[in-house]
C-alpha positions in Angstrom: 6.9 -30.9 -18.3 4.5 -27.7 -19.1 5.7 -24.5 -17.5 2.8 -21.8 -17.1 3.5 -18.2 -16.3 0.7 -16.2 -14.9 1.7 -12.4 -14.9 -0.1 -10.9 -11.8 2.4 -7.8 -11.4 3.3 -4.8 -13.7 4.8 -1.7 -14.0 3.0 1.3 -14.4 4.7 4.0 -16.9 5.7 5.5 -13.6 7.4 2.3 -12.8 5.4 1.6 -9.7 4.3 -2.1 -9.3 0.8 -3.1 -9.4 -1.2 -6.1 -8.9 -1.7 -7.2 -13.2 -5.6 -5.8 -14.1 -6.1 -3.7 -10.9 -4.9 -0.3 -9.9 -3.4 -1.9 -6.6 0.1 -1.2 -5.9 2.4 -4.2 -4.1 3.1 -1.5 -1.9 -0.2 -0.9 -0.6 -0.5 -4.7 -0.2 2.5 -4.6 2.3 1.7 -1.8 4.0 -1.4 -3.7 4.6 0.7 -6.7 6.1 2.6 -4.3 8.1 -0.9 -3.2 9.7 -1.8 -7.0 10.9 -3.6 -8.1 7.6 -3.2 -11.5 6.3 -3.7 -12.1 3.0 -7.4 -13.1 3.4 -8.4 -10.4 5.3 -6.4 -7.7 2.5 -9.2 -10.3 0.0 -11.8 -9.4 2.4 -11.1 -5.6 1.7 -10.4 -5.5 -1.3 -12.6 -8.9 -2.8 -11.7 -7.9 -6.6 -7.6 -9.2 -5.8 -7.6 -12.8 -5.6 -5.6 -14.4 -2.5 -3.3 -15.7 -5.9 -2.7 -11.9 -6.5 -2.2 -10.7 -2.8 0.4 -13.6 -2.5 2.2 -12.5 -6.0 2.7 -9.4 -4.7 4.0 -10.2 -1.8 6.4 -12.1 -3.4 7.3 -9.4 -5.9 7.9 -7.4 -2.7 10.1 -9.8 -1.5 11.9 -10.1 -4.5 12.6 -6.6 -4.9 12.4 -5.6 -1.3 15.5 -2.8 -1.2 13.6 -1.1 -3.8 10.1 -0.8 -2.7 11.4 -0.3 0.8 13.1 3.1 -0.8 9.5 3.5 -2.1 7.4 3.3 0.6 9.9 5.3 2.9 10.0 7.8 0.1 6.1 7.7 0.3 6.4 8.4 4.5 8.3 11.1 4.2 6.3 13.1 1.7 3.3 12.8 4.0 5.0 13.8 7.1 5.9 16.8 4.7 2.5 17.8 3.4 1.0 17.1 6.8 3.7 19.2 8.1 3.1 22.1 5.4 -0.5 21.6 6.2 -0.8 23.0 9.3 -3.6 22.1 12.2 -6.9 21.2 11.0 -9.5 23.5 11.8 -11.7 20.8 12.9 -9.3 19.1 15.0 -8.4 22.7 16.2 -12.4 23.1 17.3 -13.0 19.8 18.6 -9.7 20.5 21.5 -11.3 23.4 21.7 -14.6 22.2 23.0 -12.4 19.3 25.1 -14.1 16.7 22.6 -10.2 15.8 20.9 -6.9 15.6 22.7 
């Protein structure tokens, strides 16, 4: 029997895990799966991952779930901050303003 090993996920030097040849994190795969995407349709957006690729990193994901959960709730949390420390947006603020935005 021949075993072949295809690497399609690695670490970046900040440890973050990426689709092998792209700068696509597994994360931003399953956040697309969390949205409703299916694997074909994440291909369909982004055609230069390969369904092969979008499936490896969902099974990376699964594989080390705990720890990219901690990730991507990390990731939620320091956008609710910055949108937080943002402030209202002055065009959102001017389109309530002329009743065009809720």
């Amino acid at each position: 029997m021949t075993t072949v090993s295809i690497d399609y996920i690695v670490l970046d030097d900040k440890g973050q895990a990426r689709v092998a040849g792209s700068r696509s994190k597994v994360t931003q795969i399953v956040w697309d799966t969390r949205n409703g995407l299916t694997p074909e349709q994440i291909h369909e957006a982004y055609p230069h991952l390969s369904v092969a690729q979008i499936h490896a990193a969902l099974s990376y994901y699964h594989d080390h779930k705990p720890q990219l959960d901690a990730e991507m709730e990390a990731e939620t949390e320091y956008v609710a901050a910055m949108r937080a420390g943002a402030g209202p947006s002055p065009l959102a603020t001017r389109l309530r303003a002329e009743g065009k935005l809720k």
